[in-house]
C-alpha positions in Angstrom: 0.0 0.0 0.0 1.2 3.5 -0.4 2.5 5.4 2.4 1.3 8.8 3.7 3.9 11.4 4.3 4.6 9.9 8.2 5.3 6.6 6.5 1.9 5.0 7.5 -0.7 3.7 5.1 -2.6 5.3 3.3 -6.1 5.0 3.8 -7.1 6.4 0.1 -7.3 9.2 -1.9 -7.4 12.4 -0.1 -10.0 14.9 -0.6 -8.5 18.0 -1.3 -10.5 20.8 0.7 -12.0 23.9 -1.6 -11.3 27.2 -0.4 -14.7 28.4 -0.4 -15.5 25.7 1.6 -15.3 26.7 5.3 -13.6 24.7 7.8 -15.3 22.2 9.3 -15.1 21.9 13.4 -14.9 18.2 14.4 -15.7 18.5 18.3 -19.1 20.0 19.4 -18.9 23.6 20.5 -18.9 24.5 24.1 -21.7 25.9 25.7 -21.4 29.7 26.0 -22.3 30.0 30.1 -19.4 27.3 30.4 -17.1 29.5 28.3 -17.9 32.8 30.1 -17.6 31.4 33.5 -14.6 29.7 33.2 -12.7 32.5 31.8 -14.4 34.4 34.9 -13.0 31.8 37.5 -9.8 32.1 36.0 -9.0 35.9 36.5 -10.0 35.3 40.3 -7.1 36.3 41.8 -7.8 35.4 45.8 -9.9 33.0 47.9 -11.9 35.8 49.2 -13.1 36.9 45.1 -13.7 32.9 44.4 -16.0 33.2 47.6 -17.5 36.7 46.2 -18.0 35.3 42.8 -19.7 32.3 43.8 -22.1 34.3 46.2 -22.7 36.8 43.0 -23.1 34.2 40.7 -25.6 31.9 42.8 -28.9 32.2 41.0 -26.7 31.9 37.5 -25.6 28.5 38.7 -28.9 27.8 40.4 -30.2 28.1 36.9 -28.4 26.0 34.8 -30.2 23.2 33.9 -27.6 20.7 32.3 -25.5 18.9 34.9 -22.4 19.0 32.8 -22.1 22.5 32.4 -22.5 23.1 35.9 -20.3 20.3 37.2 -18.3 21.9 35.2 -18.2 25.2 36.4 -18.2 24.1 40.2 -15.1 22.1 39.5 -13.4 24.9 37.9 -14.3 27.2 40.8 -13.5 24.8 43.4 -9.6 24.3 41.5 -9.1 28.0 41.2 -9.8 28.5 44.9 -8.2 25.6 45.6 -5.0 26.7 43.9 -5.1 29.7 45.8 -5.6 28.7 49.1 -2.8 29.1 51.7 -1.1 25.3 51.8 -1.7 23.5 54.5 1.6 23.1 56.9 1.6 21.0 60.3 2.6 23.1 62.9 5.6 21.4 64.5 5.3 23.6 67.9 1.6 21.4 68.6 2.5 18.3 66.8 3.9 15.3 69.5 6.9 15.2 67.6 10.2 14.9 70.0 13.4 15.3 68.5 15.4 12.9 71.0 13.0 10.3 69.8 15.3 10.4 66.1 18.2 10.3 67.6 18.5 6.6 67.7 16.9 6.4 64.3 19.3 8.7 62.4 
């Protein structure tokens, strides 16, 4: 069989594309209150404005009726305030950690 031009085989003649012919888009498009909101989310820029833009955006969210879309938005919400959350560090002063306990162990 002939080979394509990455040396796999060809699967038959091409079909060459007119240029009047506009391009076709081969995954669905993305609902528009998805769009919008995640490019909202993203340009949140503290915990407290994730908080404030959920709060403002309740009856939006309360309003979408396709569970995708708003899983989808709650999970982008919930990474974006995740991301900017403080990280959570164990504070050695009330832990029970005892340093003369290692010494036998280092």
């Amino acid at each position: 069989a002939p080979e394509d031009d990455d040396g796999n085989a060809a699967s038959g003649p091409r079909q060459e594309q007119r240029r009047d012919e506009p391009m076709r888009r081969e995954e669905p498009r993305r609902p528009a209150a998805l769009v919008a909101a995640e490019a909202a989310i993203i340009m949140l820029d503290s915990v407290e404005a994730c908080d404030k833009w959920q709060a403002d955006n309740k009856s939006m969210l309360d309003g979408i009726d396709d569970d995708t879309v708003y899983n989808c938005i709650v999970k982008a919400w919930k990474a974006r305030r995740a991301a900017l959350a403080p990280a959570k560090v164990e504070n050695r002063a009330t832990s029970d950690f005892r340093a003369d306990e290692l010494e036998g162990a280092l």
